[in-house]
C-alpha positions as CSV (number, residue, x, y, z in Angstrom):
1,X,68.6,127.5,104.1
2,X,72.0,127.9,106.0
3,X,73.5,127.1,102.2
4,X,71.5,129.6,100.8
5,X,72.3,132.7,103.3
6,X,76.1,131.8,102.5
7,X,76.1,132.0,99.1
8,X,73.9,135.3,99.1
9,X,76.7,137.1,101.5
10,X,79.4,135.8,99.2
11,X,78.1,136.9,95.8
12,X,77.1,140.3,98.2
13,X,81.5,140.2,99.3
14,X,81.9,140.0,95.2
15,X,80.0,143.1,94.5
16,X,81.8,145.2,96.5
17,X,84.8,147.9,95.2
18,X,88.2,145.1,95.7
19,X,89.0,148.5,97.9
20,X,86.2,147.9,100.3
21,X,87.1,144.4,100.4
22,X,90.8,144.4,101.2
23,X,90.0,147.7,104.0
24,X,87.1,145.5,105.5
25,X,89.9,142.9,106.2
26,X,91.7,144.7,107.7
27,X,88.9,146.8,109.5
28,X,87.5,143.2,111.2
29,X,90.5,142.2,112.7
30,X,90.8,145.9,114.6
31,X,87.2,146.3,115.3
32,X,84.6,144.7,117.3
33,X,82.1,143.3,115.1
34,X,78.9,142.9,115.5
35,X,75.1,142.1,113.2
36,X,71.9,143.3,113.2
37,X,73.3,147.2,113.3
38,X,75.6,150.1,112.2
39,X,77.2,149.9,115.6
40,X,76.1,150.1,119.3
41,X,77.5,151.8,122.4
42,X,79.7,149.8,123.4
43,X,81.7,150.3,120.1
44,X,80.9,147.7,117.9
45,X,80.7,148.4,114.7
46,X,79.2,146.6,111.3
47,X,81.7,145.7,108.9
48,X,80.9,148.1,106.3
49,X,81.8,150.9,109.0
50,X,84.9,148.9,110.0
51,X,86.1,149.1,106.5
52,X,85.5,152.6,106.1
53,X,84.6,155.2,108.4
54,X,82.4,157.4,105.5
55,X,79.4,156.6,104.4
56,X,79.2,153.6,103.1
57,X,75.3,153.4,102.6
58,X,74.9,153.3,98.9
59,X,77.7,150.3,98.0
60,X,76.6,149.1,101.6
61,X,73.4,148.2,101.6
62,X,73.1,145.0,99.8
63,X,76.1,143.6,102.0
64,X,74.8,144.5,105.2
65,X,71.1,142.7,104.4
66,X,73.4,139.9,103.2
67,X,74.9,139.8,106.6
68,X,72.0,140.3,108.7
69,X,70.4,137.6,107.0
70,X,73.2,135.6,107.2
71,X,73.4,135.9,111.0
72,X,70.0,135.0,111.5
73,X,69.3,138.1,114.2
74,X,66.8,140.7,114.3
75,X,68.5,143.2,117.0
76,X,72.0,144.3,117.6
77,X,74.6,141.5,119.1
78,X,78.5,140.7,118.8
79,X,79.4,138.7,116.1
80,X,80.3,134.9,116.8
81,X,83.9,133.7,116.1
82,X,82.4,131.2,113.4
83,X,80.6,134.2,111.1
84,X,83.4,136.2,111.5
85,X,85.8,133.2,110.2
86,X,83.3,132.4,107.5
87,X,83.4,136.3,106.4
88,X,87.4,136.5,106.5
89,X,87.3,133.2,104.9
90,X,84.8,134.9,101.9
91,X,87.3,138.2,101.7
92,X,90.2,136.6,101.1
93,X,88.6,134.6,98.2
94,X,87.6,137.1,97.0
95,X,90.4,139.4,97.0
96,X,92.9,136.9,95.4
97,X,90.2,135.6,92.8
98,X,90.5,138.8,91.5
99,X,94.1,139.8,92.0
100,X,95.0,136.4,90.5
101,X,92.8,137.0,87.5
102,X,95.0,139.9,86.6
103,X,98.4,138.1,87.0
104,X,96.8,135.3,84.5
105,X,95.5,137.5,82.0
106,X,99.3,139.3,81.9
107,X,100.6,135.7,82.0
108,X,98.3,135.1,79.1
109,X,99.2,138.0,77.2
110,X,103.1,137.0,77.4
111,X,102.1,133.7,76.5
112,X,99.6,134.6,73.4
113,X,103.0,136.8,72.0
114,X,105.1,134.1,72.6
115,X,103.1,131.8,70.5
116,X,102.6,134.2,67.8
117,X,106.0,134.4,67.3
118,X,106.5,130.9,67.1
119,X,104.1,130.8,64.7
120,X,105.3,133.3,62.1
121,X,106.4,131.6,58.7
122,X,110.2,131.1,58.4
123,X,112.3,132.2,55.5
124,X,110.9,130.7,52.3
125,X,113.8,128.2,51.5
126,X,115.3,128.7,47.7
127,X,113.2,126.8,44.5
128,X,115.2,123.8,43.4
129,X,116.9,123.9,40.5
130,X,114.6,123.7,37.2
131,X,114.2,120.1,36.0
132,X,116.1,119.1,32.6
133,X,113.6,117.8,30.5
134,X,115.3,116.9,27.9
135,X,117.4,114.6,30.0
136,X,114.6,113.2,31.8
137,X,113.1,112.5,28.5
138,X,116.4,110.6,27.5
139,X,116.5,108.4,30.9
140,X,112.9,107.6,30.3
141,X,113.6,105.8,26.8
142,X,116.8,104.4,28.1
143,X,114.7,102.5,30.9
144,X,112.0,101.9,28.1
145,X,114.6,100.2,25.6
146,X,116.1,98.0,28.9
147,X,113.0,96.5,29.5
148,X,111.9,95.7,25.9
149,X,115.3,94.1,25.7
150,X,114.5,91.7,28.7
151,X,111.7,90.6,27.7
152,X,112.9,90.0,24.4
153,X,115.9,87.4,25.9
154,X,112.9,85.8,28.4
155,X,111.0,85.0,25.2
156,X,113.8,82.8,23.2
157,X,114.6,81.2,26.5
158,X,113.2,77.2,26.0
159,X,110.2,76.8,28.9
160,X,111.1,74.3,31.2
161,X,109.3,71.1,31.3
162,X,109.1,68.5,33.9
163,X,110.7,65.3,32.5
164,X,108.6,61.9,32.0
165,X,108.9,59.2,34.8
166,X,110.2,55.7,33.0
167,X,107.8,53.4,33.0
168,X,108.6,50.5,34.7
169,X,106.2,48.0,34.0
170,X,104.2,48.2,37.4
171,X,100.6,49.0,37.5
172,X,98.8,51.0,40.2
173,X,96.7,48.2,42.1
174,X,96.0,50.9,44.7
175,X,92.2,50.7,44.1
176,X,92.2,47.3,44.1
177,X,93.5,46.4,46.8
178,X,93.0,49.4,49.2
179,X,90.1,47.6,50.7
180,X,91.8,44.3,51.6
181,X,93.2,44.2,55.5
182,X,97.1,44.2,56.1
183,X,97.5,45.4,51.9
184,X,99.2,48.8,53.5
185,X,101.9,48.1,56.2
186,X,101.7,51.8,57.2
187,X,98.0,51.8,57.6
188,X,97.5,50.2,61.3
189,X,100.7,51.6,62.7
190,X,102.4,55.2,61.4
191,X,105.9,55.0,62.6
192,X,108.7,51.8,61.1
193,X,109.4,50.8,64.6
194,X,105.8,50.3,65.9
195,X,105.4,48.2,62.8
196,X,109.1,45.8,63.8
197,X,107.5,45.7,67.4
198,X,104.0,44.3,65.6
199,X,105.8,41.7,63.2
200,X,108.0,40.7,66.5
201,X,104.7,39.9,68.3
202,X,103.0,38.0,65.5
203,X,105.9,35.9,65.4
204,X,106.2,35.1,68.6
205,X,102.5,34.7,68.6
206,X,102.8,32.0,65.7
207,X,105.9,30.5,67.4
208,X,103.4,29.8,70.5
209,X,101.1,28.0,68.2
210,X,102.9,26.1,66.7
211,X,105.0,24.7,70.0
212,X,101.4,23.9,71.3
213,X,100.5,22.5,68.4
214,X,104.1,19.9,68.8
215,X,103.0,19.1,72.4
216,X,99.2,17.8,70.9
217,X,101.3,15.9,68.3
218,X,102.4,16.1,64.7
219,X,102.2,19.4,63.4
220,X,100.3,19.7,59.8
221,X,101.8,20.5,56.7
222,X,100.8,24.3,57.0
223,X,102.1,25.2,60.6
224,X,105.4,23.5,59.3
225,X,105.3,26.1,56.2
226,X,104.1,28.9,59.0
227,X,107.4,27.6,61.1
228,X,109.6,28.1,57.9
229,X,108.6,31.3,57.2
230,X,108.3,32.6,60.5
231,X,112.4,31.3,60.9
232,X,112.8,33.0,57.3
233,X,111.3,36.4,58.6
234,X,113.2,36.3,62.0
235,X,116.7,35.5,59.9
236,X,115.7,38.6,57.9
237,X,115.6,40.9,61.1
């Protein structure tokens, strides 16, 4: 409700003359002020009459109901320092909403003929020179005849062709014996050293065996062929 009485005295503060406004500021701060009356006998006086001391009743009317109501107050008493803060507060808003409104609309003005000036076309710069048609004509067929002759020399040139392998007498058993374990070297291990580590174990593995084999007696004819080869291999590395 408070909300309500404020914004009713302000929009009351718009509707006056921006004369009445700025000589009511003045007027409150010279004047005792006080609502719920023109003015009493001990010299306070409404703020209508403090901005003017004519008569005010026609432009003053809708204010002073605004004020009234604002105040609350049915019979004549001094204005509080709080509604009188709140109505100073409301003139001055007034007063440079309006005056500030005029500075931006000259601002915009200046600023509107600026722009338009900006905007105007420049100078139209000069045509090109006309185009020689006969010369582009000429450089059209020159470019023509280059690429007929290109393709021409590509043409004659002898297509390259991969040249045969030699046979060398070696078949492909890859199908054969891609099933059988230990055909690919490279299939349990991917990298040559891995595979010299393996071959190193498996000898040393078959050199075991076979010393075992001397301690339980003769060894048979194949763990002496599995010794030979296992020296050959070891000779190899």
């Amino acid at each position: 409700m408070k909300r309500q009485r404020a914004t009713d005295l302000r929009a009351a503060v718009d509707r006056l003359p921006l004369g009445t406004r700025q000589a009511m500021l003045r007027g409150i701060d010279k004047n005792p002020i006080i609502v719920g009356a023109d003015g009493n006998v001990r010299g306070g006086v409404c703020p209508m009459l403090a901005a003017s001391a004519g008569s005010q009743k026609k432009i003053g009317k809708p204010f002073a109901r605004a004020w009234d109501s604002y105040a609350g107050v049915r019979f004549s008493r001094p204005a509080t320092k709080r509604e009188l803060l709140t109505l100073r507060t409301m003139l001055e808003a007034s007063i440079e909403t309006e005056t500030q409104s005029q500075v931006d609309l000259t601002a915009a003005i200046g600023s509107f003929e600026a722009s338009m000036e900006q905007s105007r076309p420049a100078e139209r710069p000069a045509d090109p020179p006309p185009l020689d048609l006969g010369e582009a004509i000429v450089a059209h067929e020159a470019a023509m005849e280059r690429s007929r002759v290109a393709k021409r020399i590509a043409a004659k040139r002898p297509a390259r062709t991969r040249p045969e392998r030699p046979d060398t007498g070696e078949r492909d058993r890859t199908r054969e014996l891609e099933g059988r374990h230990g055909w690919a070297w490279l299939r349990p291990v991917r990298r040559f050293d891995d595979y010299e580590r393996a071959l190193r174990q498996l000898e040393d593995a078959e050199r075991a065996g076979l010393a075992e084999a001397r301690e339980r007696g003769r060894p048979s004819a194949s763990d002496e062929r599995a010794l030979e080869l296992a020296g050959k291999a070891a000779g190899r590395n």
